[in-house]
N, C-alpha and C positions, 0 to 999 in steps of 0.2 A: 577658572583663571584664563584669562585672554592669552592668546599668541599668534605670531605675527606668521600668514602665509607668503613667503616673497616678501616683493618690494611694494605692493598693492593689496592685500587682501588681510584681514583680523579676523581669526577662531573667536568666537566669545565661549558658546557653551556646546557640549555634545547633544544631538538632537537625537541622534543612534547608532546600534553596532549591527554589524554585518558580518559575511565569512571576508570580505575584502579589505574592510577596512573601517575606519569611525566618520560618520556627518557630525558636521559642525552647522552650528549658526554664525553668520560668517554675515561682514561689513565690506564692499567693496568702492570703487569711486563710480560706482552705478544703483549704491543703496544696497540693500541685506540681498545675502545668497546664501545658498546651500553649499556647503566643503567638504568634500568626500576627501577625507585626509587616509592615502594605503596605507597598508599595512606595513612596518618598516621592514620587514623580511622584503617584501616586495621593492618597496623606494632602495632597496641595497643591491636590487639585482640590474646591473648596468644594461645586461642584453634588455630588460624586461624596460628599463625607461626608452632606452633606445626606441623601442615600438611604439610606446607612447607617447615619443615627440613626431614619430612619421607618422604615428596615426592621427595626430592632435587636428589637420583640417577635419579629415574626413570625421570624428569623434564629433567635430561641434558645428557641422553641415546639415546634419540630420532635423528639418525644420516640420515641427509638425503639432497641433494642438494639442494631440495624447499623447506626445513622449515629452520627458522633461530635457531641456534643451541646458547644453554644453556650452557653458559660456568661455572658460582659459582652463589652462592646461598650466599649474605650476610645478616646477622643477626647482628644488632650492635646498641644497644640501642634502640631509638625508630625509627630507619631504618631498612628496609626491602626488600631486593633488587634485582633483577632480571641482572647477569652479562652476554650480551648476546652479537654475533657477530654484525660488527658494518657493515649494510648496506649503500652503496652510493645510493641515488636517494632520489626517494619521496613514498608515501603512494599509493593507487590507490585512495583513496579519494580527496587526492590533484590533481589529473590529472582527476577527474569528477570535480571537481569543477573549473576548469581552462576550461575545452575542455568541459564539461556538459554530451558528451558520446562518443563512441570508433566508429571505425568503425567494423564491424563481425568477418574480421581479427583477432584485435587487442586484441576483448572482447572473443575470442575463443582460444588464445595463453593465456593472461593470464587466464584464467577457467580451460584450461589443465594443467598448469603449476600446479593450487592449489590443482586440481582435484587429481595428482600425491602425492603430499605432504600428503592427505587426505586416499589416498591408503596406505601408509604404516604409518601412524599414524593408521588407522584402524586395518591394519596387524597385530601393536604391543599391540592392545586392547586400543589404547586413543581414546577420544572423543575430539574434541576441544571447540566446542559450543558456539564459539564467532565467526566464519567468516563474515566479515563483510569488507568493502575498509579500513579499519583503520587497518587491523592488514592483509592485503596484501601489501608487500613491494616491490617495482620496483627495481630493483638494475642494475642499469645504465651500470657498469662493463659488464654483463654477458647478459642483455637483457631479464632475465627472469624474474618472479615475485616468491616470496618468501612467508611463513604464518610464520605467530609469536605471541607468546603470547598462545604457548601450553601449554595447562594444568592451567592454570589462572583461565580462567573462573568457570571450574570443582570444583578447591579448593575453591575459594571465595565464591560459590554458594553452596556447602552441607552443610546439614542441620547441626544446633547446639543445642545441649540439647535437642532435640523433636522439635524445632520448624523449621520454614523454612527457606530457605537461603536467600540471598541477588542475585538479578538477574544481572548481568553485560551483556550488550549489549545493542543493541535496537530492540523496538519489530517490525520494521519493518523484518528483518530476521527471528525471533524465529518460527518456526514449529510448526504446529495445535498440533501435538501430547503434545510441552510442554505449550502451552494455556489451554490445557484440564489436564494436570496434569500428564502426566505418564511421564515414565523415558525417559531421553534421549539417543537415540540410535546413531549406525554410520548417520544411515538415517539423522538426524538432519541437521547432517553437508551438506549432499547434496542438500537438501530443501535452506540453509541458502547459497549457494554456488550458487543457480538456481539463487536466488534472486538478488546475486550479479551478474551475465551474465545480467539478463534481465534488471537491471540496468545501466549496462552499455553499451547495447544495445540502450535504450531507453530514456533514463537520468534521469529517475525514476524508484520507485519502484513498485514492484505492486499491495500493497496492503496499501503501506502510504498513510500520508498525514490525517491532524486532530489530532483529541486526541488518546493520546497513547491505549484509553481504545477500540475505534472503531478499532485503526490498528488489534490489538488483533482479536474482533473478525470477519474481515475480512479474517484474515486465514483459520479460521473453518470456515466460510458459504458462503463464495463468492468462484468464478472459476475465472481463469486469464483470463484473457481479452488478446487477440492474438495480436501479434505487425502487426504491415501493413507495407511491405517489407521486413520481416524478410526470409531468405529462409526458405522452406519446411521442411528440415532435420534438418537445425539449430532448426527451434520452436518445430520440435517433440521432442529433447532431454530438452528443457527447461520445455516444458508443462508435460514430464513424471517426471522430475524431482522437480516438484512442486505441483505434487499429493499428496491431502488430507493423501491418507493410505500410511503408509512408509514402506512398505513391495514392493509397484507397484514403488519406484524409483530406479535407478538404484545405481550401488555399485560403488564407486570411483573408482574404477580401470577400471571398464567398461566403466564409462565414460569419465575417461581421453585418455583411445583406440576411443572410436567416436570421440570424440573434437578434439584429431591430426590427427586421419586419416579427420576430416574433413575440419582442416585449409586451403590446400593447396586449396581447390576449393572457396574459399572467399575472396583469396587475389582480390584485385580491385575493389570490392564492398563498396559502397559509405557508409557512415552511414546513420542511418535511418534521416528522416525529418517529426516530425510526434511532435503535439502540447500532453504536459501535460495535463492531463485531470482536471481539476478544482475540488477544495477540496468540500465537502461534503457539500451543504447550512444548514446553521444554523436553526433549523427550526423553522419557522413564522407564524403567525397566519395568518389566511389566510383572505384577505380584503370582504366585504359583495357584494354578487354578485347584480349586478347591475341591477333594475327598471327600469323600462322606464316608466316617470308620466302616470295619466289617460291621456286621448285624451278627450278634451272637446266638450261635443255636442253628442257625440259616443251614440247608445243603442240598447241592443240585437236586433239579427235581427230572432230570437226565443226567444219564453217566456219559459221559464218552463222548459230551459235544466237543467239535472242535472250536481253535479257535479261530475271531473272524479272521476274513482274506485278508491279508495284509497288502495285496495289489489295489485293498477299494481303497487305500490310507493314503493321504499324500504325502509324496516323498521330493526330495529336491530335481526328480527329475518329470515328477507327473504334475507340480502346483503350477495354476491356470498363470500365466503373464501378466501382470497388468497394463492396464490399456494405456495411453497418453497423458489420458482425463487424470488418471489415480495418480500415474508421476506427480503432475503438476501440482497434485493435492487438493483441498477440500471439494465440496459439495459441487460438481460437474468442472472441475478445474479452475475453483476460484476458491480461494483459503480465506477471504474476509468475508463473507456472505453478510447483507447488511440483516437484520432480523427485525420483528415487532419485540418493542419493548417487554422485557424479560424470559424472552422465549431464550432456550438455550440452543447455542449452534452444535449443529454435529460434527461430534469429532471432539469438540471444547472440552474441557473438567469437569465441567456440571453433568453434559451428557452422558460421560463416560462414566461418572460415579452412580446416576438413576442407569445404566446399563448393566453395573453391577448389582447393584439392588435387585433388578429384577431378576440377575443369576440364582444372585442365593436364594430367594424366594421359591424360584423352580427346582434349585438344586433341593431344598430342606422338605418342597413335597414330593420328590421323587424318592428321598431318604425315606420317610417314613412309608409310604406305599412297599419298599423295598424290604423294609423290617414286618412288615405285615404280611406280607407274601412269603415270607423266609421263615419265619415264625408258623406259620401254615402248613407250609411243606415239613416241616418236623415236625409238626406232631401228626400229620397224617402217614408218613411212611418212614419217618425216624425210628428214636427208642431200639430193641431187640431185634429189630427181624422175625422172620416167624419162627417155629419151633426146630427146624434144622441147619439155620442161620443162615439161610438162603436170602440175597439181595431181593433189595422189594423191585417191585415190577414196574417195567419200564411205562411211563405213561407218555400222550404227546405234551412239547413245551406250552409252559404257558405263557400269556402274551404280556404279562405285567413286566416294569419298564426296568423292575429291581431282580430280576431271575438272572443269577451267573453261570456262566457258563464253564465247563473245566477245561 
């Protein structure tokens, strides 16, 4: 059902949802556009238009062939509204979630494309701070890929009155830097831009997956885990651009010069084939390690050992520290480890259940060796004793794995 933005613009149909708000397919007296109609929580918040009327030049200055360009800024009752060029195609998140992921080609054409976008938004001092597949647009026309939703993030998210903002994104993207609490720099953008290559790379991301509160701090304490088949040169530009410090990533202009100069040599390369790594086990108490009964008939084949030292045992004040790496969790400080298809990751369910398998296995032939050796010992110096009921004679232990000691 049509509705009227302002005094000049008509909704016809919703094109999509966002965390910000709904696009419309939209008619204006320049021909069809794109209407990023907010969210009405947002259009209610007076400090929050306020910002969007002072920002409204600067919001639709921003001229550049990879961003989608700002055409009005409506303000009209309890609407709020974003009048923006209207793209043919789809999102890059609807072609991840169709295809799951690109081929190196494909995921290094569009990177350069945004990378470029992100260069001269830097140029002109914006941040954008939302890059993510939802607000990179494919546009079919041209073959390129597009950013949108400049300057959005920025406004919704500073602070009001003293307190703090409201976060728009998701934390799979956000940078260690704004997890730990300091400002958002250009850097942002390029961490939140890596994320997006290595996901469409790999059809994940690299540090999701569980609750928002672990993604979080998976940025700060864990290292990327390296994709298998990725080339050489391609992962050095993703692994530097997904360094913890944002001073060591590179600058969107330099990276968008790597990423074309290094399209050409990836055309034909297959996408990767390589299993998601299994989410984070919920963590379970762990079942009682398993007895093996007495062995009936069995008895020291030494009297009077003691028992072992109890200084070799660890106690809460002799068990080793773990290192950095073990905090941070999985396999050298990286909890998604990507794997070959159907191999089980360490640490996972699967591993941990063939880990018990091979317990009991070792436990049940240790059991029976243990009853075979006990069984032994009684009948060779069990029974009577000899004819004055004199204990049988001391002999040396033996080495078998089932002999107890008193």
């Amino acid at each position: 059902m049509a509705r009227k933005i302002g005094s000049r613009y008509t909704a016809h149909r919703i094109l999509g949802r966002g965390s910000a708000g709904t696009v419309w397919l939209g008619s204006g007296p320049e021909g069809r556009v794109a209407i990023k109609l907010l969210r009405e929580d947002l259009a209610a918040d007076q400090e929050l238009v306020g910002r969007f009327v002072h920002e409204r030049t600067a919001l639709m200055s921003l001229n550049h062939p990879r961003v989608v360009g700002v055409r009005d800024l409506v303000v009209d009752g309890h609407d709020l509204a974003l009048v923006m060029d209207l793209v043919q195609g789809s999102d890059l998140r609807t072609q991840l979630d169709r295809h799951r992921r690109l081929t190196p080609a494909d995921a290094v054409r569009v990177t350069a494309d945004i990378a470029d976008a992100l260069a001269a938004a830097h140029a002109a001092g914006y941040v954008h701070r939302d890059v993510k597949p939802e607000n990179i647009l494919l546009d079919e026309a041209s073959g390129h890929a597009l950013l949108t939703d400049f300057g959005v993030a920025r406004l919704i998210d500073a602070p009001r009155r003293g307190g703090t903002g409201r976060v728009v994104g998701t934390p799979d993207y956000v940078a260690p830097e704004i997890v730990e609490g300091l400002p958002p720099r250009a850097a942002v953008d390029i961490y939140a831009l890596a994320t997006v290559l290595y996901e469409a790379l790999a059809g994940f991301t690299p540090f999701g997956g569980g609750h928002p509160g672990a993604v979080l701090r998976r940025h700060v304490t864990e290292a990327v885990a390296p994709l298998p088949g990725v080339p050489a040169e391609l992962w050095r530009l993703v692994h530097q651009c997904l360094a913890k410090a944002p001073a060591s990533r590179l600058r969107a202009a330099e990276l968008a010069a790597r990423l074309h100069e290094l399209h050409p040599r990836l055309l034909g390369v297959p996408a990767l084939d390589i299993d998601e790594p299994e989410p984070e086990p919920v963590p379970q108490e762990e079942p009682p390690a398993y007895e093996p009964p007495p062995v009936r008939g069995a008895v020291p084949l030494v009297r009077g050992t003691a028992a072992p030292d109890s200084a070799n045992r660890e106690t809460h004040t002799s068990m080793r520290v773990p290192g950095a790496e073990e905090l941070a969790g999985g396999a050298h400080g990286t909890a998604r480890t990507p794997r070959a298809p159907g191999q089980p990751r360490a640490g996972s369910a699967r591993h941990r259940a063939a880990e018990r398998r091979r317990r009991v296995r070792l436990t049940a032939a240790a059991t029976l060796t243990a009853a075979a050796l006990g069984v032994g010992g009684w009948l060779a110096f069990g029974g009577d004793g000899d004819d004055n009921g004199a204990p049988p004679p001391a002999v040396e232990p033996d080495a078998g794995p089932g002999a107890p000691a008193e």
